[in-house]
C-alpha positions in Angstrom: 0.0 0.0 0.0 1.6 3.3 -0.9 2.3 6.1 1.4 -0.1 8.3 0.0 -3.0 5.8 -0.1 -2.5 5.0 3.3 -2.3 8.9 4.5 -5.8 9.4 2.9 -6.8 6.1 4.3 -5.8 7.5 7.9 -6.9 11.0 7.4 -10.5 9.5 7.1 -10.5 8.4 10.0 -12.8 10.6 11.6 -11.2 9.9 15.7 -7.7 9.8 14.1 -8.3 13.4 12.8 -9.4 14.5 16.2 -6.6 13.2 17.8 -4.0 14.8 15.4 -5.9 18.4 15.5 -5.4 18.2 19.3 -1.7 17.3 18.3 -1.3 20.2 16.2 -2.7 23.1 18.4 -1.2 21.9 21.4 2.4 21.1 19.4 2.3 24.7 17.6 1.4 26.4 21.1 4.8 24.7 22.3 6.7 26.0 19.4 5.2 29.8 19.9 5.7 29.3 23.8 9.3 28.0 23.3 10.8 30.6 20.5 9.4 33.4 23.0 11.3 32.2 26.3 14.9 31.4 23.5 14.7 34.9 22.1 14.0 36.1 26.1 16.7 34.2 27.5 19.0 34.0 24.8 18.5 37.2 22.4 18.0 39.8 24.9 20.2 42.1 24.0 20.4 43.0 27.8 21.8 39.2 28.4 25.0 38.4 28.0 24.1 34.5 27.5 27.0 32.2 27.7 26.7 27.9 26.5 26.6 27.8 30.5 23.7 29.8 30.7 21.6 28.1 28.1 22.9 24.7 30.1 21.8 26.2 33.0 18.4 26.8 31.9 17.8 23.7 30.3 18.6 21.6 33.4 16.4 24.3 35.1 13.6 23.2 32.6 13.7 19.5 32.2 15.6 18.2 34.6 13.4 18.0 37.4 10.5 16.7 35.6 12.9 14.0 33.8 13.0 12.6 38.0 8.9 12.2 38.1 8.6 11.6 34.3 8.2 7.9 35.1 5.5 8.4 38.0 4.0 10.6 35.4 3.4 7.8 33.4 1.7 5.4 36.0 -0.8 7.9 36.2 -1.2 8.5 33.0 -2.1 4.8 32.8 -4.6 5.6 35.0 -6.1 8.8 33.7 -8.2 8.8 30.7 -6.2 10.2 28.4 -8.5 12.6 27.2 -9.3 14.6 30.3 -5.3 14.5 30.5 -5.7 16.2 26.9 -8.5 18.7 28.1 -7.3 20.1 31.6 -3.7 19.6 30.5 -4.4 22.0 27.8 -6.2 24.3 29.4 -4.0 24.7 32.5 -1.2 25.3 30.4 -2.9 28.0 29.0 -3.5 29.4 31.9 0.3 29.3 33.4 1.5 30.6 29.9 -0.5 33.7 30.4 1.3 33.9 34.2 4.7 33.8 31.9 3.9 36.5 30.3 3.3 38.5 33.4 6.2 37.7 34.7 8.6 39.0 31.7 5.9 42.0 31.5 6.9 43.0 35.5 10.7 41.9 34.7 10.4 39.5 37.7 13.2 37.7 38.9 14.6 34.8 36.6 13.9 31.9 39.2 10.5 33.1 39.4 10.5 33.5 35.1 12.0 29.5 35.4 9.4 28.5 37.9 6.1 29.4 35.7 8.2 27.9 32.6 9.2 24.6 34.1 5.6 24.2 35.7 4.2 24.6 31.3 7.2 21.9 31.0 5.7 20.1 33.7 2.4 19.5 32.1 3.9 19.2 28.2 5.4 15.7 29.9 1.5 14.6 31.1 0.4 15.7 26.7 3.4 14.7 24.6 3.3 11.1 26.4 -0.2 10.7 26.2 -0.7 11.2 22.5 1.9 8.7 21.6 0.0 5.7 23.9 -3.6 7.2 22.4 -2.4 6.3 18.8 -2.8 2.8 18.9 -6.5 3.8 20.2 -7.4 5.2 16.6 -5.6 3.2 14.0 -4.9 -0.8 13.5 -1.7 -2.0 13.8 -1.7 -2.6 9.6 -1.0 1.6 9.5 1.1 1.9 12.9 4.1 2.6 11.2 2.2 5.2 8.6 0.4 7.0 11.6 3.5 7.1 13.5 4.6 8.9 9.8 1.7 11.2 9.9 0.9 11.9 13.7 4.7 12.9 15.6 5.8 14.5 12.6 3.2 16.5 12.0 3.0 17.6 15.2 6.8 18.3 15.1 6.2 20.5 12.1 3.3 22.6 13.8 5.8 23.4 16.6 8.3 24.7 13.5 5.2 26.5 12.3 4.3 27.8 16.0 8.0 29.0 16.3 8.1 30.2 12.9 5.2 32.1 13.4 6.6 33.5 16.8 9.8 34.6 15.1 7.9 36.5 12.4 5.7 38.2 14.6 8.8 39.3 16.7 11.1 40.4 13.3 7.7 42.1 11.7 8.0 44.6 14.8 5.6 42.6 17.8 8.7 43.0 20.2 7.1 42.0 22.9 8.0 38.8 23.8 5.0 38.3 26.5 2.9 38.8 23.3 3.8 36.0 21.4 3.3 34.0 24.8 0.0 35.4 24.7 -0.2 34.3 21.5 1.0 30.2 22.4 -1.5 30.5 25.6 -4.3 31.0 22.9 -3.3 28.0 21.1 -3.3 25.6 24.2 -7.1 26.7 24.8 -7.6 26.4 21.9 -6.3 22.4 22.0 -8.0 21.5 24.9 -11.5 22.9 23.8 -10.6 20.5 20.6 -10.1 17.3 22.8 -14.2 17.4 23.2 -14.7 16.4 20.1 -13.6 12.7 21.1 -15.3 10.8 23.4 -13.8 10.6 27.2 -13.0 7.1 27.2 -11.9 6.5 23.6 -8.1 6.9 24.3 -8.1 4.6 27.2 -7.0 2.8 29.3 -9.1 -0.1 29.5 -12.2 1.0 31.9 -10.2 -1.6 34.4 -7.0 0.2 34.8 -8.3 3.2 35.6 -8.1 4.4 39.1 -10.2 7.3 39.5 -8.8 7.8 43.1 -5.3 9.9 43.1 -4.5 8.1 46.5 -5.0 4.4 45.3 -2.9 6.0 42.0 -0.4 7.3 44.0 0.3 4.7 45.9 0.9 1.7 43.2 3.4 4.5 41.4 6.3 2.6 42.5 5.3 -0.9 42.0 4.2 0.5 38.6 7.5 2.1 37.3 9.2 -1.5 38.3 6.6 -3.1 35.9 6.9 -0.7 33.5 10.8 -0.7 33.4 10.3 -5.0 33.7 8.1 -5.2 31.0 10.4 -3.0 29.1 13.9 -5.2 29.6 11.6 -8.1 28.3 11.0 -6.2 25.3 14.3 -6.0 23.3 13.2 -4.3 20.2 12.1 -1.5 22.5 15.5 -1.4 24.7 17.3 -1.3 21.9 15.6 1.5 20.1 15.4 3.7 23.0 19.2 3.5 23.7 19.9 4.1 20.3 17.4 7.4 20.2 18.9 8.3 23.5 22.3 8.5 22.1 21.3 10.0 18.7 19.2 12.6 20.9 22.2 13.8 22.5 23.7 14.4 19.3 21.6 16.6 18.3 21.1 18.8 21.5 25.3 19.5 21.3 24.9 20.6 17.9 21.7 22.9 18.8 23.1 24.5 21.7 25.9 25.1 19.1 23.6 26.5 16.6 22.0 29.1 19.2 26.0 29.9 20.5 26.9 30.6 16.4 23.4 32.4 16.0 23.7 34.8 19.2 27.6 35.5 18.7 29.4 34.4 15.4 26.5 35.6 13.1 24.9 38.5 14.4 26.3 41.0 12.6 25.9 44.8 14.1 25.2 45.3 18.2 21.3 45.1 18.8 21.0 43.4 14.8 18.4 41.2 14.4 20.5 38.9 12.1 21.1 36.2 14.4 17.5 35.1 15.2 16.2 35.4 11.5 18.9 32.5 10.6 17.7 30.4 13.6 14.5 30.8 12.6 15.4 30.1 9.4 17.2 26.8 10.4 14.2 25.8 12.2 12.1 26.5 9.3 14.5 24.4 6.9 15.2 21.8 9.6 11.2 21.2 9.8 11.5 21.0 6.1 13.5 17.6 7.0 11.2 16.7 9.8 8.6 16.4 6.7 10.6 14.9 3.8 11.0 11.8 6.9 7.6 11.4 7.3 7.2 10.7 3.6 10.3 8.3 3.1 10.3 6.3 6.6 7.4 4.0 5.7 8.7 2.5 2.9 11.9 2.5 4.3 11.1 0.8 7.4 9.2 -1.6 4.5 12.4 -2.2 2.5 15.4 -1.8 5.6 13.3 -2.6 8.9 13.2 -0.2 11.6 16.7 -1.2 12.7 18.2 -0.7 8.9 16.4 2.5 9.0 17.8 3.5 11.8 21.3 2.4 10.8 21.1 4.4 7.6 19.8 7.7 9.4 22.9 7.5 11.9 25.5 6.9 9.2 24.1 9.5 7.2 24.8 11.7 10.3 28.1 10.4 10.7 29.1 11.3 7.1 27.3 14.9 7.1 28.1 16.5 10.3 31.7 16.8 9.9 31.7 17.9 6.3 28.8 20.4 6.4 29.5 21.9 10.2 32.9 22.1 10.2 33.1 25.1 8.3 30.9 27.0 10.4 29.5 29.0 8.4 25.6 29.5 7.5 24.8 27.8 4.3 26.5 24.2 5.0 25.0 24.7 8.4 21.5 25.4 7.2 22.0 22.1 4.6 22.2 20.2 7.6 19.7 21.3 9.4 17.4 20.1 7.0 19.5 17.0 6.7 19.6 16.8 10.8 15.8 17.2 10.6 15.3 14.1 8.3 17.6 12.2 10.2 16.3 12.9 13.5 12.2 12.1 12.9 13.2 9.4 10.8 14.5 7.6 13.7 12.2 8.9 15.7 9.5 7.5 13.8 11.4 3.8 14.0 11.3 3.9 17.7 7.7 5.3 18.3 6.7 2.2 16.1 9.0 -0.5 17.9 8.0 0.5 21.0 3.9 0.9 20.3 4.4 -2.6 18.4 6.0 -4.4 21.1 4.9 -2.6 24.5 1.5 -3.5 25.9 -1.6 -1.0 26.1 -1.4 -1.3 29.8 2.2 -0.6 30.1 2.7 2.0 27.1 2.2 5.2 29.0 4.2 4.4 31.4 7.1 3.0 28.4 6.4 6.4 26.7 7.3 8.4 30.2 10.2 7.3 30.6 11.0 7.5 26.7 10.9 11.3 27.5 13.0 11.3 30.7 15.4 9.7 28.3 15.0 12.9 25.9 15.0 15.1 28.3 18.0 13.9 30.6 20.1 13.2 26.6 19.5 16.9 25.9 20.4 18.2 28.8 23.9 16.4 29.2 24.1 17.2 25.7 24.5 21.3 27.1 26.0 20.5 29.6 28.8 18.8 27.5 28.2 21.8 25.1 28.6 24.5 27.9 32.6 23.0 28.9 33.5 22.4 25.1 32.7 25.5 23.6 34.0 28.6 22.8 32.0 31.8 23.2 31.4 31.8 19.8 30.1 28.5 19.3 33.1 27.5 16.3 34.0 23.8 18.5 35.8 21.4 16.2 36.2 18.6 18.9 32.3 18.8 19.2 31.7 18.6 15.9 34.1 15.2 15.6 32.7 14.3 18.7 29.1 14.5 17.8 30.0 12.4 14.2 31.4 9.8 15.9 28.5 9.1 18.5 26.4 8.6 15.3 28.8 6.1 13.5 28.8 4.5 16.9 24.5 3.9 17.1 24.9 3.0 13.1 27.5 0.2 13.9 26.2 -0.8 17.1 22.5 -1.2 15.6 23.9 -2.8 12.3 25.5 -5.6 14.5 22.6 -6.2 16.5 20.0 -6.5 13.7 20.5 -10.4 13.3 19.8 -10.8 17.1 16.9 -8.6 17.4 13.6 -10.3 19.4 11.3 -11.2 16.6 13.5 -9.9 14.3 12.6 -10.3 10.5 13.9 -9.4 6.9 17.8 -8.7 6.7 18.0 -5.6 8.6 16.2 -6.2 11.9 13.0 -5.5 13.7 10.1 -5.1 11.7 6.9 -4.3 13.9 4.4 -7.4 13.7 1.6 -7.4 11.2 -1.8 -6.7 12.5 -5.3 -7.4 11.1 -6.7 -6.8 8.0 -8.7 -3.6 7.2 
């Protein structure tokens, strides 16, 4: 079945459609919400921000919430996931509009961090709960094509949301507690859409849900030691997540080194707006990738497996980031962006499907959870790494080899493990199992 038969064949799915236009508002509110605070904390021309400083803030931001990701998730496998849509939603919109009072009064930045890691808080709650819903609207025939369709495009609403944000801001709105006003909007907006579906659709099954936060509360312990059980009986799954982990990592080194360039090495004149139009164009370009993925990953997780995908994705990375970011200078850089982009939701893509495939409904929200602490705590030791490594300016060669060979190290690693991969079939690896007809 072609791609484009099966996109048409999804998209008339009436609760599918609901599901991904809750994606898309609440993804594109992220991407307005998260360009604001990056041109706050980064391109004010007041702040003097340092690889340390955007380090500093990311740990701020996710690493507290990648320690209760995984408690998080037992809930979540508790909650019906569409009230976690609705008041998740719509109390984000309300602590987006308390952001944008804060940077309004010029309050202190641990207060600023405070309202922006509680939105952070409740992104953990949405982002993990559309990725267990999925399997709720499609059969597991289209998994791989949803999982195409669905993350990506919500990927590419965020690059729409930040584009947007960046426009706004270069067109002469200024005012970055605006365009939060503007991302608060959007998260209403997603959580008046999750009425259309009804409440218990997304599951769980009516007999995991424990409507009590006590009895929930309680069994979170016992729960993450199923989950994380369940998952080390699952090697397809443990095996893709490491290898996202790893790839993840690579590609929060070489953003961290894209804002340093973007502030410092290509800003042009004091107070020039120069730097943020090429991040924003990078985004914009990078999202271009995000899409071209979504189109080619189906048949090639057909043709390579979602392991041989994989494998290809990383080696293409390995090959491309020396050549292109070496030079630091825009245009290679921007080629790989989009090349990054591609790369990145391709294998992306691979893993979503390997673990929906081979993770049980009962145990997939809690999978998913700690999926994201695993992106969360990658990205941030990725700064981290970023902040003793580079150079004001951002121009790091022994990142930039560093980074290349992490990637040729998931691309061998994966190709040798293909052979021995649990329910492994075809010459490359795991290939999700077939599901029924229709």
């Amino acid at each position: 079945m072609s791609v484009v038969r099966d996109l048409r064949v999804l998209l008339r799915l009436p609760d599918f459609r609901r599901l991904l236009t809750v994606r898309l508002l609440s993804q594109s509110a992220d991407g307005v919400y998260q360009v604001a605070l990056a041109a706050y904390v980064v391109f004010s021309p007041e702040k003097q921000t340092s690889p340390a400083a955007i380090a500093s803030a990311m740990a701020v931001l996710l690493l507290p919430y990648s320690v209760v990701g995984p408690f998080a998730g037992v809930l979540l496998d508790r909650w019906q996931r569409r009230q976690v849509f609705l008041y998740g939603n719509l109390l984000r919109a309300v602590l987006a509009a308390g952001t944008a009072l804060l940077i309004v009064g010029s309050a202190p930045d641990w207060i600023f961090y405070a309202s922006a890691l509680s939105v952070t808080a409740v992104n953990r709650f949405v982002l993990s709960g559309l990725s267990a819903a999925l399997p709720r609207v499609v059969d597991d025939e289209r998994l791989v094509v949803a999982n195409s369709l669905s993350p990506t495009a919500g990927t590419l609403a965020a690059t729409v949301g930040g584009g947007l944000a960046f426009a706004v801001r270069l067109l002469g709105w200024e005012s970055d507690a605006a365009v939060v006003l503007l991302g608060a909007g959007l998260y209403l907006c997603s959580g008046l859409a999750s009425l259309r579906m009804d409440r218990a659709l997304l599951g769980p099954d009516r007999e995991l849900i424990q409507p009590r936060l006590g009895a929930a509360l309680t069994s979170t312990a016992r729960g993450l030691t199923d989950g994380l059980h369940h998952l080390r009986r699952q090697r397809p799954a443990a095996r893709a997540l490491a290898a996202m982990t790893v790839l993840r990592f690579c590609y929060g080194a070489l953003t961290v080194t894209l804002l340093m360039l973007c502030r410092y090495a290509w800003a042009g004149d004091p107070g020039s707006t120069d730097g943020l139009a090429l991040l924003g164009l990078a985004l914009g370009i990078s999202g271009a990738g995000f899409f071209v993925a979504a189109l080619i990953t189906p048949w090639a997780v057909g043709r390579l497996g979602t392991y041989g995908w994989m494998v290809v994705c990383a080696g293409c990375a390995a090959l491309l980031v020396p050549a292109l970011w070496l030079p630091f200078s825009p245009a290679p850089v921007l080629i790989a962006a989009f090349a990054l982009g591609l790369v990145s939701q391709g294998s992306k893509i691979a893993t979503d499907t390997v673990v929906q495939s081979s993770v049980d409904d009962a145990f997939r929200g809690r999978v998913f959870s700690l999926y994201d602490v695993l992106f969360n705590v990658a990205f941030v030791s990725a700064a981290a790494v970023a902040a003793l490594v580079l150079p004001p300016d951002g121009r790091s060669v022994s990142l930039v080899v560093g980074v290349a060979v992490l990637y040729a190290a998931v691309a061998l690693t994966l190709a040798f493990c293909r052979r021995n991969a649990q329910g492994g079939r075809g010459l490359w690896g795991y290939n999700p199992p077939p599901g029924p007809k229709g």
